[in-house]
C-alpha positions in Angstrom: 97.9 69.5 96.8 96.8 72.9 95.3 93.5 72.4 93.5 92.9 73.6 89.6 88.8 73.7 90.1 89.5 76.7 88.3 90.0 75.3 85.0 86.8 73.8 83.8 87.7 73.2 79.9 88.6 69.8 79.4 91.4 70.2 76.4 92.5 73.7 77.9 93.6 71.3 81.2 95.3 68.7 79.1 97.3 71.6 77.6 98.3 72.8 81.3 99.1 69.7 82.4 101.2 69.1 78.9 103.3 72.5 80.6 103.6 71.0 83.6 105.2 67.8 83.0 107.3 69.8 80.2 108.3 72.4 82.2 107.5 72.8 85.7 105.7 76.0 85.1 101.6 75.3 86.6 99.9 77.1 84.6 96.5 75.6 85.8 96.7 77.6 88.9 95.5 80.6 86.4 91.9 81.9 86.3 90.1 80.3 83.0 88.9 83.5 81.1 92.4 85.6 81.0 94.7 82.1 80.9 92.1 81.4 77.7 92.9 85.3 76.4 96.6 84.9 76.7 96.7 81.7 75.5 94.9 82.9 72.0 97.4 85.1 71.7 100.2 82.4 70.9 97.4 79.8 69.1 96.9 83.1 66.4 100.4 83.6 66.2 101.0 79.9 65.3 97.9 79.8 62.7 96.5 76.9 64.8 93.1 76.9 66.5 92.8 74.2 69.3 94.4 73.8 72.6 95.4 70.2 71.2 97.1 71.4 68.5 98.9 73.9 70.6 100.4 71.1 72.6 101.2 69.0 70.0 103.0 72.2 69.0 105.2 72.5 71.9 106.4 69.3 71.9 107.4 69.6 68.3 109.0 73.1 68.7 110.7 73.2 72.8 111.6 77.1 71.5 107.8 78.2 71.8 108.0 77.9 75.5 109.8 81.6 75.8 107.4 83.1 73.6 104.2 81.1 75.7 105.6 82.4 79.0 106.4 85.8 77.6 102.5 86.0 76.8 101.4 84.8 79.9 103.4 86.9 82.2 103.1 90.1 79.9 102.6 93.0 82.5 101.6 96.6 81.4 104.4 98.3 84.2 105.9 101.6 84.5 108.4 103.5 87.2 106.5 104.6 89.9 103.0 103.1 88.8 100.2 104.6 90.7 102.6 107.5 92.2 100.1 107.7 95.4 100.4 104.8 96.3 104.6 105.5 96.6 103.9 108.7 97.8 102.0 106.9 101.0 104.9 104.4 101.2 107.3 107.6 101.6 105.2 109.7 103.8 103.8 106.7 106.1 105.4 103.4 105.6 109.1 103.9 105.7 108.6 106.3 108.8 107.9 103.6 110.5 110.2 101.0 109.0 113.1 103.3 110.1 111.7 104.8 113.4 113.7 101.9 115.6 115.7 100.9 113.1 119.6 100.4 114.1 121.0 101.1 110.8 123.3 98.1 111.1 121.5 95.7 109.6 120.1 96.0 106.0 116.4 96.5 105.5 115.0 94.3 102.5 112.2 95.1 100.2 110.8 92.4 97.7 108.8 93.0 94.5 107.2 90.2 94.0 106.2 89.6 90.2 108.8 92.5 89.0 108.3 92.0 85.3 110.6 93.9 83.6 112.3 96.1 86.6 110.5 98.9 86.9 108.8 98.4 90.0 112.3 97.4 92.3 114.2 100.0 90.3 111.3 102.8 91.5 111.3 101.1 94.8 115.1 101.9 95.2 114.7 105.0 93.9 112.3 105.8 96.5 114.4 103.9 99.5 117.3 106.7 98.1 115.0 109.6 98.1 113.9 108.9 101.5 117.3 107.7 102.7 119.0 111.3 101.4 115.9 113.1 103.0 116.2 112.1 106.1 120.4 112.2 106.4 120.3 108.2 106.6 123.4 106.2 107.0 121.8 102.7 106.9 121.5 100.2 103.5 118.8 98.7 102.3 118.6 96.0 99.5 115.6 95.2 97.2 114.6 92.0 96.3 113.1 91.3 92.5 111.2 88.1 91.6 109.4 86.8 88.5 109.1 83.6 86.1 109.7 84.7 83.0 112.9 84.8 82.0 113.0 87.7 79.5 111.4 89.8 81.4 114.0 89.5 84.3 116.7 90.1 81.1 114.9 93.1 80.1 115.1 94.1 83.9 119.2 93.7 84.1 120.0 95.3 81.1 118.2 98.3 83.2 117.3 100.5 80.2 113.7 102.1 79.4 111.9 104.1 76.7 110.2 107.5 78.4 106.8 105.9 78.0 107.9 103.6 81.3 108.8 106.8 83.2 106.3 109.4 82.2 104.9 108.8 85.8 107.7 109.2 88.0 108.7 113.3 89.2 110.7 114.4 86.2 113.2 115.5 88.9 113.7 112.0 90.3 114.2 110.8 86.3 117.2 113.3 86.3 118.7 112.2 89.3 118.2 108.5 89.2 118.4 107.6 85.6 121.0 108.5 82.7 119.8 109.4 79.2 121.5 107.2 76.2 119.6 108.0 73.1 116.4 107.1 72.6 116.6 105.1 76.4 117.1 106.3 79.5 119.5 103.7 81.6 119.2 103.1 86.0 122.2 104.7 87.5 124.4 102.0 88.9 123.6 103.2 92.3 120.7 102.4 91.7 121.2 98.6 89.9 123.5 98.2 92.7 120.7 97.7 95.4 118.6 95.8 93.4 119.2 91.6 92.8 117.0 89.8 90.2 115.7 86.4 90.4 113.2 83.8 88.7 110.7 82.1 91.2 107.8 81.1 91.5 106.1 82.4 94.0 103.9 79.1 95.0 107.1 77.7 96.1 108.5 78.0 99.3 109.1 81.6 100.7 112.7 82.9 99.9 113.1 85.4 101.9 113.0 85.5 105.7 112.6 88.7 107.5 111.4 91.3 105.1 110.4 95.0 106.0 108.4 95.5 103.2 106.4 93.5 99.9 105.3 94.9 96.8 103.2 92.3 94.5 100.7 94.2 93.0 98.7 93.0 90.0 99.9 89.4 90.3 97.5 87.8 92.3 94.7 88.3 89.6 95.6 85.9 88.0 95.9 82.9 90.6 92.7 81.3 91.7 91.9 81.8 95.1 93.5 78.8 96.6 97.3 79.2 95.0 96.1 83.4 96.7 96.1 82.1 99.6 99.3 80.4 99.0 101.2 83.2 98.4 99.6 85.3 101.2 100.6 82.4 103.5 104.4 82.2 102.0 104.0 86.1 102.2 103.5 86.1 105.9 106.2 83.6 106.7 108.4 86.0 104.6 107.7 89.4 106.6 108.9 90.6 109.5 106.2 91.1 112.4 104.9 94.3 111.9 106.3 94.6 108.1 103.9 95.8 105.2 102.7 94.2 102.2 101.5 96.4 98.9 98.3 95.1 96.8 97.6 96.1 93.7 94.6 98.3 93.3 92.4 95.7 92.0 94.0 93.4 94.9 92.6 92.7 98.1 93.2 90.6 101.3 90.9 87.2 101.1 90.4 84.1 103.7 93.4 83.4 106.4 95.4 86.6 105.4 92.4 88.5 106.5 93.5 87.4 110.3 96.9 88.0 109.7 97.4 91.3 108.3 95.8 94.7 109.4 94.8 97.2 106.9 96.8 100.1 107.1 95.9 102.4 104.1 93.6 100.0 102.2 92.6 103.1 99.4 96.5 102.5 98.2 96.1 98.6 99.3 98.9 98.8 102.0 98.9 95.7 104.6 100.8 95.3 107.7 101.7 92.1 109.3 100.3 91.7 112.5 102.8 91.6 115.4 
């Protein structure tokens, strides 16, 4: 049973639990103060100004779940976020995943919380670049989770104003992605390696032998037991030896400390010990 110590309000956990039975969705496995912040967000845009109300509100309106989850899953995401880190990944990480690599069977990389699709998109992007580098025959596939359901819409429909790519080497925006207007759209080579999926990712692992995990700025907001949930179902998901990529705010915490090795812990790269 995962505890929800974290949630200390007595009315905020009646609301959580009110989304639980409704919906499956667990929201008390949130930290208090930025649940609390995103929560405000919806009670203003409803005019009302308790947690009771709220609830009373959802049962009364089912169609204010989208707009609840939208809020609570929000994540400020671009292509290529934090280029160093990526440029580490390039330089030292998918060396290695390819050193002994046969080429026959496909490598698999999962981003973990993908929000709206930049981060798989950029991480395909990068498999290519380093895949046409290096004269590579092999495929790879990338793997893109999340539990809000419009943000993995906005992620297929694949199309992004420049403010999402104003990160990413203008000459990787020209290869990779296809102006249209006021958008610019992922080249289908590039959609084509990545599959979308909801999930929650306190459930059981979904993947089995993975090379490489981003999930970066997600775990801030679980409490530290559903962390060391994931880091556990993260482990049973990785390959010996595979990596795992923190966000910068992110670091490794109780069991996962004996399980994965820091590798580059500036850019918060793991690796799975063998």
């Amino acid at each position: 049973m995962i505890s929800h110590e974290n949630i200390t309000d007595p009315e905020l956990l009646a609301l959580a639990d009110r989304i639980l039975e409704d919906t499956g969705f667990d929201v008390r496995q949130y930290k208090e103060r930025p649940l609390k912040r995103r929560l405000a967000v919806r009670l203003r845009s409803c005019k009302l100004t308790t947690y009771t109300e709220y609830g009373q509100h959802l049962r009364a309106d089912p169609g204010e779940y989208p707009k609840l989850f939208d809020a609570l899953t929000i994540n400020v995401t671009k292509f290529y976020r934090n280029p160093e880190t990526y440029q580490a990944v390039s330089e030292r990480v998918l060396p290695i995943i390819t050193k002994d690599w046969d080429q026959k069977t496909p490598l698999i990389f999962w981003s973990a919380g993908c929000s709206s699709g930049e981060e798989p998109y950029s991480l395909a992007i990068l498999w290519s670049e380093f895949k046409r580098q290096q004269g590579l025959a092999g495929q790879a596939g990338v793997e893109g989770t999340d539990i809000d359901r419009l943000s993995l819409e906005r992620a297929g429909a694949g199309a992004y104003a420049w403010s999402s790519l104003d990160e990413m080497p203008r000459e990787l925006v020209e290869r990779y992605l296809r102006q249209d207007g006021s958008v610019y759209r992922v080249a289908p080579e590039i959609k084509g390696l990545v599959h979308l999926q909801r999930a929650e990712l306190l459930e059981l692992p979904l993947f089995s032998r993975v090379d490489m995990i981003f999930c970066r700025n997600v775990l801030i907001y679980f409490n530290r037991t559903s962390q060391e949930v994931v880091f556990r179902h993260f482990l049973e998901s990785l390959k010996p030896g595979g990596f795992l990529v923190l966000g910068k705010v992110e670091t490794m915490l109780g069991v996962a400390k004996e399980s994965f090795i820091g590798f580059d812990v500036k850019e918060r790269i793991y690796r799975r010990s063998k």
